[in-house]
Structures are given as structure tokens and as C-alpha cells.
C-alpha positions in Angstrom: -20.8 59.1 -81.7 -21.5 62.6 -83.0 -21.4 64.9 -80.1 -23.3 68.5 -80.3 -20.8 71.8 -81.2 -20.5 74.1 -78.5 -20.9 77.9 -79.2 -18.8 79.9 -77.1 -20.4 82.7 -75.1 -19.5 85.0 -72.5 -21.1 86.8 -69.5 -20.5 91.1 -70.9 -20.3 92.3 -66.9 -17.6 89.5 -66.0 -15.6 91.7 -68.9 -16.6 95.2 -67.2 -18.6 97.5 -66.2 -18.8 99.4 -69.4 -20.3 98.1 -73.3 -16.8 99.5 -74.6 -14.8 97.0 -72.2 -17.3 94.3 -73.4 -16.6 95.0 -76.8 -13.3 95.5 -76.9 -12.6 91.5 -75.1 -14.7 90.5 -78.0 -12.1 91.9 -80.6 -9.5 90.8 -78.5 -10.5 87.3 -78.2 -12.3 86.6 -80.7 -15.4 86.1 -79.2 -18.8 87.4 -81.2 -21.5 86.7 -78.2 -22.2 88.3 -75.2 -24.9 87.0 -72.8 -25.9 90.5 -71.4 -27.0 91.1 -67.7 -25.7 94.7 -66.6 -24.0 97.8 -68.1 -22.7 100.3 -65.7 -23.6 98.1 -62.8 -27.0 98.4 -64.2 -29.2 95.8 -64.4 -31.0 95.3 -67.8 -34.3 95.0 -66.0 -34.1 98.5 -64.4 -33.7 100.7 -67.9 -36.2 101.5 -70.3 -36.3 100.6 -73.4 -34.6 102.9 -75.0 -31.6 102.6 -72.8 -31.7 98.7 -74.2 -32.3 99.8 -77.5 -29.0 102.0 -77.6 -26.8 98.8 -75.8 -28.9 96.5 -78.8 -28.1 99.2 -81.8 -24.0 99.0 -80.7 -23.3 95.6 -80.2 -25.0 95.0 -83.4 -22.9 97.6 -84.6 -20.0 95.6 -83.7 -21.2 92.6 -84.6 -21.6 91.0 -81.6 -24.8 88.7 -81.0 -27.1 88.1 -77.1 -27.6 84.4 -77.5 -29.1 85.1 -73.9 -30.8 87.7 -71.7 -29.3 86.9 -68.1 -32.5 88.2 -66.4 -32.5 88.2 -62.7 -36.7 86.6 -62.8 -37.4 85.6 -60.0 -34.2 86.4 -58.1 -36.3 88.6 -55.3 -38.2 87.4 -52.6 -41.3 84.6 -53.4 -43.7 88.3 -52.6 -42.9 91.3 -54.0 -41.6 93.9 -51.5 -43.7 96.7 -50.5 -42.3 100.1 -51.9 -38.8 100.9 -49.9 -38.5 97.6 -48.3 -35.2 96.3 -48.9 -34.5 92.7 -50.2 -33.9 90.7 -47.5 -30.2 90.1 -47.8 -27.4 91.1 -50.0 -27.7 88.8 -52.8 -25.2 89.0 -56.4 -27.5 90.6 -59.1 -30.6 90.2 -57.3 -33.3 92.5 -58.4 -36.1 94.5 -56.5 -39.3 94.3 -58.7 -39.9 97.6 -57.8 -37.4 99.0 -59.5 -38.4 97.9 -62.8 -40.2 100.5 -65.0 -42.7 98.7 -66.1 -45.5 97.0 -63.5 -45.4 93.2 -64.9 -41.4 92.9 -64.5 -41.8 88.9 -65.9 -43.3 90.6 -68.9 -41.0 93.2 -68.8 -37.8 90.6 -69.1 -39.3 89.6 -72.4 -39.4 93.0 -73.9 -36.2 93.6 -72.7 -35.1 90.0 -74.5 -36.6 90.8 -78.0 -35.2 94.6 -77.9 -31.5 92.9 -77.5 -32.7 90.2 -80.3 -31.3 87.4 -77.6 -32.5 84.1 -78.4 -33.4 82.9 -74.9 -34.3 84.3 -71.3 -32.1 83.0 -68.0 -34.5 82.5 -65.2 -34.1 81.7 -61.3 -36.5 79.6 -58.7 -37.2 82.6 -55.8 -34.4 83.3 -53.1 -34.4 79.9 -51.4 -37.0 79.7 -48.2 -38.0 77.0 -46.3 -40.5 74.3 -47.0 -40.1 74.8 -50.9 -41.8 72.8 -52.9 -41.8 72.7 -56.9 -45.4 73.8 -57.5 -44.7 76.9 -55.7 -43.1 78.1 -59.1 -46.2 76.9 -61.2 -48.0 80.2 -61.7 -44.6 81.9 -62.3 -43.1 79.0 -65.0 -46.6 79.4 -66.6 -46.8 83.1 -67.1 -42.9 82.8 -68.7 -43.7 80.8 -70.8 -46.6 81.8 -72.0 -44.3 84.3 -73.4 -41.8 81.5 -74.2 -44.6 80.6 -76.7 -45.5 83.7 -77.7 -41.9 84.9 -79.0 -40.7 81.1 -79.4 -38.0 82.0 -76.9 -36.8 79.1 -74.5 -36.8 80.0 -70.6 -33.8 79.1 -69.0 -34.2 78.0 -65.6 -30.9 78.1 -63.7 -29.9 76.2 -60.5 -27.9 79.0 -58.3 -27.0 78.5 -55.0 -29.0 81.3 -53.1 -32.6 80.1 -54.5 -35.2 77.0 -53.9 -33.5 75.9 -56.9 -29.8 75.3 -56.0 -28.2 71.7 -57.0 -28.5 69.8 -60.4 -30.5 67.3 -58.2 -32.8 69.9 -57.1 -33.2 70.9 -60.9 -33.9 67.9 -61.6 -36.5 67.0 -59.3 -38.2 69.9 -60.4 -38.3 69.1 -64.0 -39.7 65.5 -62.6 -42.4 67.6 -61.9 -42.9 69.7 -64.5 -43.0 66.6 -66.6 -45.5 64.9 -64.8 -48.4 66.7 -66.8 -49.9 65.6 -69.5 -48.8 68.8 -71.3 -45.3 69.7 -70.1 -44.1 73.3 -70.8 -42.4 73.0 -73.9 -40.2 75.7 -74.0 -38.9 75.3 -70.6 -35.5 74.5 -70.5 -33.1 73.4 -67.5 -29.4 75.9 -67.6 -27.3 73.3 -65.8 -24.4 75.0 -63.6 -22.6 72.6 -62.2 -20.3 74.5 -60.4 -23.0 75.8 -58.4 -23.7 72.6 -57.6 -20.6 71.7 -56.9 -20.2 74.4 -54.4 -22.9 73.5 -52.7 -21.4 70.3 -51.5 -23.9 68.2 -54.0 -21.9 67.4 -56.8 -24.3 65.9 -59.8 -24.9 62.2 -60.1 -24.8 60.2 -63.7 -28.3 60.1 -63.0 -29.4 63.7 -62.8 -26.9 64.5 -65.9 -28.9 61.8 -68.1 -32.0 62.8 -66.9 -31.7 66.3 -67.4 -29.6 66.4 -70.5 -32.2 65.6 -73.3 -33.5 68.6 -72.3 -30.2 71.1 -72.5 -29.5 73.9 -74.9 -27.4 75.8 -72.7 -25.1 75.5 -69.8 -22.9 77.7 -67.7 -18.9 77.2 -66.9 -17.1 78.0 -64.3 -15.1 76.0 -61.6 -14.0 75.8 -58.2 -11.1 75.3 -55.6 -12.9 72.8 -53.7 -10.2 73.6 -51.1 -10.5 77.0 -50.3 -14.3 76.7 -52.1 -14.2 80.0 -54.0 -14.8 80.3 -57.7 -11.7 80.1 -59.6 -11.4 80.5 -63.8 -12.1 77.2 -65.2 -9.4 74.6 -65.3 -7.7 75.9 -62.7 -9.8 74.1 -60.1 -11.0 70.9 -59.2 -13.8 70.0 -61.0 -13.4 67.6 -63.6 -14.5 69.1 -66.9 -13.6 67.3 -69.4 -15.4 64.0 -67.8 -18.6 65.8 -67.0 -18.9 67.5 -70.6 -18.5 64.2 -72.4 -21.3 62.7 -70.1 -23.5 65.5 -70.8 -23.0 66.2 -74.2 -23.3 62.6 -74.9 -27.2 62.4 -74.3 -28.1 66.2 -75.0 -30.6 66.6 -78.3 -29.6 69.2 -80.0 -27.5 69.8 -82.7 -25.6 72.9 -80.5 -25.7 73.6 -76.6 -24.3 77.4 -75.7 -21.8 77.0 -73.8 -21.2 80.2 -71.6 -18.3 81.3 -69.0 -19.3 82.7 -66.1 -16.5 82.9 -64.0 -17.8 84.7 -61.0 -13.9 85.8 -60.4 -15.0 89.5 -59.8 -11.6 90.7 -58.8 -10.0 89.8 -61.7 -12.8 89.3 -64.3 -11.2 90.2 -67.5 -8.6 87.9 -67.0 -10.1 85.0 -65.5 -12.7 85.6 -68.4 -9.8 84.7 -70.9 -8.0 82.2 -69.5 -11.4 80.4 -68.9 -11.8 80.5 -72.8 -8.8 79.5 -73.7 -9.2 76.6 -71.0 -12.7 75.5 -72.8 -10.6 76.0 -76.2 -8.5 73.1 -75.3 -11.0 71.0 -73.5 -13.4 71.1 -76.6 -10.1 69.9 -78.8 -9.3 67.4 -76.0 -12.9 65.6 -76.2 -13.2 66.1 -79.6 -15.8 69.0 -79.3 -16.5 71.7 -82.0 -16.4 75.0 -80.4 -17.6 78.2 -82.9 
């Protein structure tokens, strides 16, 4: 069996703050893509485009590449705040629409995506509220991709703990639904964590990893201390990676599936960043993964 390469990506902010400490971990380590979300504690979503536009000229310049735009869509509350109203509770890399400068911040994300030339857009499922149901997201998942479309740019729908969509079973289910039509969103992706849904308690069944894998281009890595459940760099914690990869990788589609670390070590970013790639270095050679 011929399992799918993994290219190797990393998460710029879990570097640093700054594009220069981004830049120089990539010469360091060898890496040449950076999934971009913030510079300067920035968030991508709240500069203009010219402010992108420099960030996009100097990677370039250093020959780095965004395989993804780590938007924060949909990471605010299901309404959009009235002007000055805060976001309900202090959430990692949530975003206030309001403080994006354009009025369509969906629309917005794209623009953002195509100044960075990333290939693909990370999206989120609302801050989680009760009595979700999946076709609460059907206007949203339509307008993205209807841009999808337009630029031929997968959306990435992530599950992360805080939102409606928090578990790989909760992903799947909404991907059930999505695929219920008769004309399923085609460039609508799942971006399976399954950290996140291992530290919800809900570690993923075979079933929702073959279900959801056919569909996969990208994941996210991290892992956890299931003891003291806190995010730890991966392979230094308790979720078993190199079982769960083979599983996945085995039914996924495509030729190569973006594999990215996010560690969410904040204290020590830089390093756990590192260790966590050479970890995935030696997991890929373990199950007989390419990694580029």
C-alpha cells in the first residue's frame, strides 16, 4: 500500500511574534512553509492589504511558501457584535468582525488568502452555543465557498474545542450533512485535529477517521498529557501517533495531505515547535511516510 507524502508545515506565531523570528526557524530547521495567522500579535484579518502584501513580498523573498491562511472565520459569536461590544469571553485568536477593514470579513479572508498566495483558507463552526445544529452553518459554508469556487481554494473547516464544531465525531456528523445534498460543496474540506479531540474527552473512533478521511488534505499536530490535560509538543504525550496516522493516511485520496504543527505550547513555542518536527521526522520514517 502506497501511503500519501506528508508536507511539513508550521504555524509562523507558534515561532514568534515577529516575520524575522518566523523566518529565521525556517533557516534553522529547514522548513520552507509557514501556515500564517498573526504577526506582531496581529491577526491577518485586522490589516489591510498592504500590510499583507509587505508580510507576502518577504516570505517570498525568503522563499518560504503559505500552504494555508489560518483565518479565524467564524471564530466570533453566531451574530456579529454591535460596535464596542466585547466578544463574549476570552477566546485564543478569536476575532471581532468589527475589527476587520473591510465590511464582508468572510470575503475579506479570501483576499487576504490570495494576497499571501496560500493555497487554502482554515475555517471554524461559531463559538459553541447551545442547541447547535449543522444547518446553522449553511448560509456561512455556502458564501465560503462560493469563493472556494471562485479562486479554486479548498475551505478548511477545523474542529477546535471552543466552537459548535469541537470533536472529530462532531466533524463528522456535520460532513454527514453536508453530504446529504444532491450537490455537496466540493471544495469543502474537513482539517482533522485530533488533539482537540482528544482533549475534549472524545477521542476519534475507526469510524469517524474512515469516514472523514477520503475527504482530507490537511491535518493539524499536536499532542497532549492526558494526565495533567495540557498541550504538550508532540510525542511527548499520550496520544498515539503513529497508529492514528497509519489509519488515516491509509484511506485519505490524495496524493499529499499537509501535515501542520501546531503545538499550542505558548510558553515555550520555539522550542516545542522543533522538537515537534523532529518528532513527526521520525514518525513519518517509522510508518514509512514521505515527509518534504
Amino acid at each position: 500500500m502506497t501511503l500519501p507524502r506528508l508536507a511539513l508545515s508550521v504555524v509562523g506565531d507558534e515561532i514568534g511574534p515577529s516575520l524575522a523570528e518566523m523566518i529565521s526557524f525556517c533557516k534553522e530547521h529547514d522548513i520552507r512553509r509557514l501556515d500564517m495567522r498573526t504577526v506582531d500579535r496581529r491577526n491577518l484579518l485586522g490589516m489591510k492589504i498592504d500590510e499583507v502584501n509587505a508580510i507576502a513580498t518577504t516570505l517570498e523573498a525568503a522563499s518560504i511558501e503559505v500552504p494555508t491562511y489560518v483565518s479565524p472565520i467564524l471564530k466570533w459569536p453566531r451574530r456579529k457584535p454591535k460596535v464596542g461590544q466585547p466578544l463574549p469571553e476570552k477566546v485564543d485568536f478569536a476575532f471581532d468582525p468589527d475589527d476587520c477593514p473591510a465590511e464582508d470579513p468572510i470575503a475579506y479572508a479570501f483576499d487576504v488568502a490570495i494576497v499571501l498566495r496560500a493555497q487554502r483558507v482554515r475555517t471554524f463552526s461559531f463559538l459553541r452555543y447551545p442547541n447547535f445544529v449543522p444547518k446553522h452553518l449553511d448560509q456561512a459554508v455556502a458564501q465560503m465557498t462560493s469563493y472556494g469556487h471562485l479562486f479554486d481554494m479548498p475551505v478548511e473547516l477545523e474542529n477546535e474545542p471552543v466552537c459548535n464544531i469541537g470533536t472529530i465525531a462532531e466533524l463528522a456528523r456535520f460532513f454527514a450533512h453536508v453530504n446529504d445534498r444532491e450537490e455537496p460543496p466540493k471544495h469543502l474540506r474537513p482539517l482533522i485535529d485530533i488533539a482537540n479531540s482528544w482533549a475534549m474527552g472524545a477521542p476519534p473512533s475507526e469510524e469517524d477517521i474512515a469516514y472523514l478521511a477520503p475527504m482530507v488534505d490537511a491535518l493539524h499536530l499536536k499532542d497532549r498529557d492526558l494526565t495533567t490535560n495540557r498541550s504538550v509538543p508532540l510525542g511527548d504525550g499520550d496520544i498515539p501517533w503513529s497508529d492514528l496516522l497509519l489509519k488515516l493516511l491509509s484511506k485519505v485520496e490524495v496524493p499529499e495531505v499537509l501535515a501542520t504543527i501546531e503545538t499550542h505550547c505558548f510558553d515555550n513555542g520555539r522550542e516545542a515547535t522543533a522538537r515537534s518536527i523532529h518528532a513527526l521526522r521520525r514518525i513519518a520514517k517509522e510508518i514509512g511516510v514521505e515527509l518534504v
